[in-house]
C-alpha positions, 0 to 999 in steps of 0.5 A, a space after each residue: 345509024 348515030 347521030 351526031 350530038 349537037 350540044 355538049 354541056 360539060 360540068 363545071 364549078 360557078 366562077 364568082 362573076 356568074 354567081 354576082 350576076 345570078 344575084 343581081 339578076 333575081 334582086 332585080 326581077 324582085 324589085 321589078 315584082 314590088 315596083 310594077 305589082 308584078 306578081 305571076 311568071 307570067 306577068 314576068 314573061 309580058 314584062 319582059 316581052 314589052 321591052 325587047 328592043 333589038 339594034 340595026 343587025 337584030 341582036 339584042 340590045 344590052 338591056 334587052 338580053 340582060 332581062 332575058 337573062 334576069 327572067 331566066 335567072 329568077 325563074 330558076 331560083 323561085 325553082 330551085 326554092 320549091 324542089 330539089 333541083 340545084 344550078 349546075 354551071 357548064 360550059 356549052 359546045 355547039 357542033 354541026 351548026 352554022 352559027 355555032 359560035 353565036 350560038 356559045 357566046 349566047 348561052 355562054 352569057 346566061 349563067 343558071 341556064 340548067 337545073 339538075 337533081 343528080 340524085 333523082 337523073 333530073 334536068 331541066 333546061 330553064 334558059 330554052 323555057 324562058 327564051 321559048 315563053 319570050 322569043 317563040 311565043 306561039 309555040 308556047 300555049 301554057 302560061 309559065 306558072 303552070 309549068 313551074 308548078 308542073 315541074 315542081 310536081 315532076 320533082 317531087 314524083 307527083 307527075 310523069 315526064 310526059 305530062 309536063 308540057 315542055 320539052 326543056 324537061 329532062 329525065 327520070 320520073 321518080 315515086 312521091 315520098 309522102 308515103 314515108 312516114 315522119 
């Protein structure tokens, strides 16, 4: 029996308007880090969460998703500055889904929403990490600093794929490099 494929991230080249936006996004959490005495993701995360704001229908007020947004994209540059993982744009097709067309123009909205390291088969899904940390908070009992260094150590093979504790981390575990020498 098959099952129908419910997401499909298709690759794609990163137009100018998501790379500005990407930029922004990590100026601005920088700025919030050396303005509130923010220093953990996890300081990030309750930062966030504090100033959610939702309007009469229950969306997201602008502001509310353009730091979702802002989190999603300074938690993957702090990522990708610690691993060989790099930004891969895509663009999102949902099937079998009710809502799938809010569903799209959500995701469709958070550029960087996906790391990769093709060489090593590796994904990591940083959108779904940072929306499960802010929005399903009870469901996510490890604070976002030790996921990072979790997937940092799963990059670099120190770790298995079992032992980081989300789902959002996808692929092939590889042997660590150190044995090599200099």
């Amino acid at each position: 029996m098959t099952t129908a494929q419910l997401l499909n991230l298709t690759p794609r080249a990163f137009n100018r308007r998501e790379k500005t936006i990407l930029r922004q996004d990590v100026k601005r959490f920088q700025k919030i880090g050396r303005d509130h005495g923010v220093s953990t993701f996890e300081d990030y995360a309750y930062f966030v969460i504090d100033r959610i704001k939702r309007d009469e229908s229950g969306k997201l007020t602008d502001k509310s998703f353009a730091l979702f947004r802002g989190l999603t994209g300074y938690f993957g540059e702090e990522l990708m500055n610690e691993t060989t993982l790099a930004r891969l744009a895509t663009d999102l097709t949902v099937t079998e889904d009710p809502d799938a067309e809010a569903v799209e123009q959500y995701w469709s909205a958070v550029p960087g929403r996906l790391l990769v390291d093709r060489f090593a088969g590796q994904t990591v899904m940083i959108a779904d990490i940072i929306y499960t940390r802010v929005f399903v908070a009870d469901r996510f009992p490890m604070p976002l600093d030790e996921i990072f260094d979790q997937i940092i150590d799963w990059n670099q093979g120190y770790l298995i794929r079992d032992e980081v504790e989300t789902p959002w981390v996808i692929g092939n575990d590889i042997e660590p490099e150190d044995y090599l020498a200099a």
